[in-house]
N, C-alpha and C positions, 0 to 999 in steps of 0.2 A: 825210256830214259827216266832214270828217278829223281827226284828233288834234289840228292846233293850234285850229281853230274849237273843238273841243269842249272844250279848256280855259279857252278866253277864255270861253266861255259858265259853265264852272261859277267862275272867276275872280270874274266879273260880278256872279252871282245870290248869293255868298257873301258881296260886296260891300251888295248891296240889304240880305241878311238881316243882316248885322251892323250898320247904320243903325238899319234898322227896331228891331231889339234893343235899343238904346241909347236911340231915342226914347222906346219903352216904358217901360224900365225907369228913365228918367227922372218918368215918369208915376206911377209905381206909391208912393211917398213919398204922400203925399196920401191914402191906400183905407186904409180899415179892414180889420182884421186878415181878418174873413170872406172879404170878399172877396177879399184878396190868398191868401187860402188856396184858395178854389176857383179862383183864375186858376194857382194852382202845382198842382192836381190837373189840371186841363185842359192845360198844361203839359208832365204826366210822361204822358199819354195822348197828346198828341199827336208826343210825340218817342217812344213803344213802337212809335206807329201806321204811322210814317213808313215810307217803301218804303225797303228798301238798294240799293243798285244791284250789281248781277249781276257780277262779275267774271269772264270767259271767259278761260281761259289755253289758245292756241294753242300746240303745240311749234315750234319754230324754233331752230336752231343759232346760235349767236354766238362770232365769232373775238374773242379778247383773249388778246392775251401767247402765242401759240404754241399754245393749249388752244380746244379749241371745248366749250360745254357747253350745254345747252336751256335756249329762250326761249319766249318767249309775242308772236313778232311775225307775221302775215300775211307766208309767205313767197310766193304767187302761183304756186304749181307747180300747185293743184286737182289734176285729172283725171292729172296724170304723178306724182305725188309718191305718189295711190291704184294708180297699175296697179305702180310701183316697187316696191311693196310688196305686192302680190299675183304677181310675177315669179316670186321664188325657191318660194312654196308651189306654184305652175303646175309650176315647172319637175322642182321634187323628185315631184310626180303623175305627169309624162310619164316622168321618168325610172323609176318604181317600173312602171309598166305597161309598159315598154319591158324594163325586167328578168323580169319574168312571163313575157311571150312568149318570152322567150330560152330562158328553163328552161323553157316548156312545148314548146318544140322541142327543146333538148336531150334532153328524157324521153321523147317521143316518136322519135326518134331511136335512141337506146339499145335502145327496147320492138324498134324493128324489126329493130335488128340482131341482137335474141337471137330472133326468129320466122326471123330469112332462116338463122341460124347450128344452129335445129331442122329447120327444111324442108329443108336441104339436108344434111343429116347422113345417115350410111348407116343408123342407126337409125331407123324410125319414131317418131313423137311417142306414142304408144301407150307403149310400152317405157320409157320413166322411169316411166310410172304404174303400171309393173306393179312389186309388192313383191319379186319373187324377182331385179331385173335390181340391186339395190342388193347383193343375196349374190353376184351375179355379178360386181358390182366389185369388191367386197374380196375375191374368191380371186381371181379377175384370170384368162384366159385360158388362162393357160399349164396351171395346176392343171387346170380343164376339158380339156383336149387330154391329159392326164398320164392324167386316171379313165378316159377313151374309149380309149388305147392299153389298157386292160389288162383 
């Protein structure tokens, strides 16, 4: 049912019930007070009791005057207007695991070039872990070859 059928319908029915209204309340002159008193309890019960009708507010954009600002119209995108907006979180996840792997090759990278820059060294790997080769940096070479001459 589209928007103008469903106005003419509640146009209609609002029509019937304000008849109906008037016919009664033309009726009601003539009742004793009891009774007019339990038709006004029945009354306020049955307008507490009444359904509201549901108002759904869709978002939808509306241009006016140079400004767009949200609506509540069926704009018809469904299925493209939900992936539109699951795009950018997709695309910031590919990108964050795509940065991961970068740095986890980068660090592996590094790890290997300081293994190829120990294995090929004229020291053995042994000899940094030995405590006395760190006394042998700080007096440095030259001092060693100085105590041997003499």
């Amino acid at each position: 049912m589209n928007r103008t059928s469903q106005q003419a319908t509640d146009l209609l029915q609002d029509r019937i019930g304000r008849r109906m209204a008037a016919h009664l309340d033309a009726g009601v002159n003539g009742l004793s007070y009891d009774i007019s008193e339990r038709l006004r309890a029945a009354r306020v019960q049955a307008v507490a009791a009444r359904k509201r009708p549901i108002l759904l507010a869709q978002p939808m954009v509306v241009q006016g005057g140079g400004s767009a600002v949200l609506g509540s119209e069926e704009s018809g995108w469904g299925v493209w207007s939900r992936l539109a907006t699951a795009l950018p979180a997709m695309a910031l996840l590919v990108g964050m695991v795509l940065i991961n792997l970068v740095q986890d090759d980068n660090r592996a990278t590094e790890l290997a070039e300081i293994d190829v820059a120990l294995l090929t060294d004229d020291l053995p790997p042994a000899a940094y872990a030995d405590p006395g080769f760190l006394q042998f940096l700080r007096r440095g070479p030259a001092a060693e070859s100085a105590s041997a001459d003499q």
